[in-house]
N, C-alpha and C positions, 0 to 999 in steps of 0.2 A: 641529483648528485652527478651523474654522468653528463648533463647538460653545462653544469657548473665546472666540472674537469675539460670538458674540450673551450669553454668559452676563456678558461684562461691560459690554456697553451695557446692557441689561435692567439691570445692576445700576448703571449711571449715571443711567439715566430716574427708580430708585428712589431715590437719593441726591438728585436734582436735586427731587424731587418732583413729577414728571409720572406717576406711576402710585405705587399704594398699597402692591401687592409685586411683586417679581422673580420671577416662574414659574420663573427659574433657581437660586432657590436651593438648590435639591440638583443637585448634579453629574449632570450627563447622560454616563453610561458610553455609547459605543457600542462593540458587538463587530462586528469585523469577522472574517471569516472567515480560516481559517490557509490558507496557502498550500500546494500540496500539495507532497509532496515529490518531485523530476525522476523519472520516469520510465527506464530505461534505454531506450538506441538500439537496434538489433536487432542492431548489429555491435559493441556492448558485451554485450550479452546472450549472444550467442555466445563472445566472450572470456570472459566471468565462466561460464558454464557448462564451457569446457572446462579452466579450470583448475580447477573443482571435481573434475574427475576426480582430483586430486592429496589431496584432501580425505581427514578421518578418517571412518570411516564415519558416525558421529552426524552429524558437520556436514553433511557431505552429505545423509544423507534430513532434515535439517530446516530445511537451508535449500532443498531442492530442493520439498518441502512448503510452505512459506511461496511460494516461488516460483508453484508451479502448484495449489495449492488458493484464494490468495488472504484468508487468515485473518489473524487479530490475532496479534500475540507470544503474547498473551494468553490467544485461543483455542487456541495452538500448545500452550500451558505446561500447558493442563488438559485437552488430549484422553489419553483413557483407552484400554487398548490393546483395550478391548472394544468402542469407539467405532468404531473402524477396520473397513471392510468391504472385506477383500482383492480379493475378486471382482468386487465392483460399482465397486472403488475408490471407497469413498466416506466421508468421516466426518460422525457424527451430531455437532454441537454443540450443546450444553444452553444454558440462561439465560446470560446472562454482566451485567457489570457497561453495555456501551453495543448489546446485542441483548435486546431483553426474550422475545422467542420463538425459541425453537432452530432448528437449522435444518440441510440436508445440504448438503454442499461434496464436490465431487470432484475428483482430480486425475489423474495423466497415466500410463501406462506407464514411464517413469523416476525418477518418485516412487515408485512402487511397489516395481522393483528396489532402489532407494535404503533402503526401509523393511522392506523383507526382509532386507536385510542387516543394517541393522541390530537388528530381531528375532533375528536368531543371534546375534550379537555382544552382544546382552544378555544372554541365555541365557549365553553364553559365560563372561559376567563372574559373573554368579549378580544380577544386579539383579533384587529382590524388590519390584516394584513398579506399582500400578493403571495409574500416568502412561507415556504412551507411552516419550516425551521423560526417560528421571530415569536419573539413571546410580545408582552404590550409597550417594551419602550427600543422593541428591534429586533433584528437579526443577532443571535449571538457572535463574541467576535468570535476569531480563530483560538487567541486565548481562553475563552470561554469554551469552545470544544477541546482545548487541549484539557482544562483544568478538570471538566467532567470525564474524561476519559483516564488520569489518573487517577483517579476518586473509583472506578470502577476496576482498575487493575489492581489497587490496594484491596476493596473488598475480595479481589477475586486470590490475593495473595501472590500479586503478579507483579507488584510496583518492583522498579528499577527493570525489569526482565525486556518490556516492550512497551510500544509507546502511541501514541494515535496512528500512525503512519503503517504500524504494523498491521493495522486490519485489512487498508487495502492490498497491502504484501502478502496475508494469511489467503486474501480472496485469489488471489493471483495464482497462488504457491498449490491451493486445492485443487482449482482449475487446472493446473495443468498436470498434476500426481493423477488427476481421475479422468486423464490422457484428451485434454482439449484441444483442438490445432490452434498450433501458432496464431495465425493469421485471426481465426475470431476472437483468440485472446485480448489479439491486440487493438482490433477494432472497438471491443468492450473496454477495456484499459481507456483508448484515447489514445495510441501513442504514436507518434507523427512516422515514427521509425519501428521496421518488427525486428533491429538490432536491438533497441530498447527492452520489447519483450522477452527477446532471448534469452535475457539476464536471468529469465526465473527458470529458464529448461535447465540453465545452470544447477538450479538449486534442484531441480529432479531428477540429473544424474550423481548429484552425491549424495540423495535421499538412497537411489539404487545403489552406489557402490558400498553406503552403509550397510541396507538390507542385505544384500548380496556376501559380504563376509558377515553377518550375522548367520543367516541362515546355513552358510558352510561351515561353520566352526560346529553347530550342532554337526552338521553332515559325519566333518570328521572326529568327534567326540564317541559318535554313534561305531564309526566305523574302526576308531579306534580298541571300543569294550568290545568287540566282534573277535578281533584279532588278539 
């Protein structure tokens, strides 16, 4: 709006003839940054996890992956099943289209039973395939992980609230509440910029100024019946 208010006074100075040209005559784009998407609560997180026990095996090790690895759909869609290091739990990720340098990502002891299972269950079907993630006629799309991850936020009674994107925002948002530096956040993130990962310290100083008047309103509740 404010870009729009000077581009047409400049262009009246120019009409009136008080200046020779308008500096605005090309349209001044500005980008402002996208807003992240919510985070889960820890008592949403819990609900959404225990109704994944109801899950098909696939769904579960990949979204319980996305969950505690912290990866893109994207990065999810092309790890290869040689990428995966059972042991260290850890997977190697290669270049991608918004990581110019690779990088390793680890996840948790539930992801890992999660992805065991589903290595049998691949085996099981005869899927002939490099990609972790492909059942026998491919790689799921992105649509196909978005559509199982609403299918899991409705069991979990979570539909409308959050959405695929929010798990790697949830991984984020933990990581840094259970005080992780910046800098390895964001090497695990992938993010080319640690402005990027800043965006979530954001979200952990309004978690504190939440907590922080919650806890003083008891304080002076307490200190109120005293008096």
């Amino acid at each position: 709006t404010r870009t729009a208010n000077l581009r047409a006074f400049f262009t009246y100075l120019e009409d009136e003839g008080r200046i020779e040209r308008s500096p605005w005559r090309k349209r001044a784009m500005v980008k402002l940054d996208k807003p992240l998407p919510r985070a889960m609560t820890l008592e949403d997180l819990d609900a959404w996890i225990d109704a994944l026990e109801a899950a098909s095996v696939f769904d579960r090790a990949a979204l319980l992956l996305l969950l505690r690895s912290g990866i893109r759909i994207g990065e999810l869609m092309r790890v290869r099943v040689e990428d995966v290091n059972m042991e260290e739990m850890s997977i190697k990720l290669y270049v991608g289209e918004k990581n110019r340098l690779g990088r390793i990502v680890y996840f948790t002891k539930d992801a890992l039973g999660a992805i065991e299972e589903w290595m049998k269950e691949r085996m099981r079907m005869g899927v002939d395939s490099v990609y972790l993630f492909a059942k026998k006629k491919g790689v799921l799309s992105y649509s196909g992980f978005r559509f199982i991850s609403a299918k899991q936020l409705e069991r979990a009674g979570l539909q409308g609230k959050y959405n695929l994107h929010s798990l790697r925002h949830t991984y984020a948002t933990l990581l840094v509440n259970a005080g992780m530096e910046i800098q390895y956040l964001q090497r695990l993130m992938g993010h080319d910029s640690i402005q990027t990962t800043l965006r979530y310290a954001v979200l952990d100083e309004r978690e504190a100024h939440e907590e922080y008047h919650r806890v003083i309103e008891k304080i002076e509740r307490r200190t109120r019946k005293h008096d």
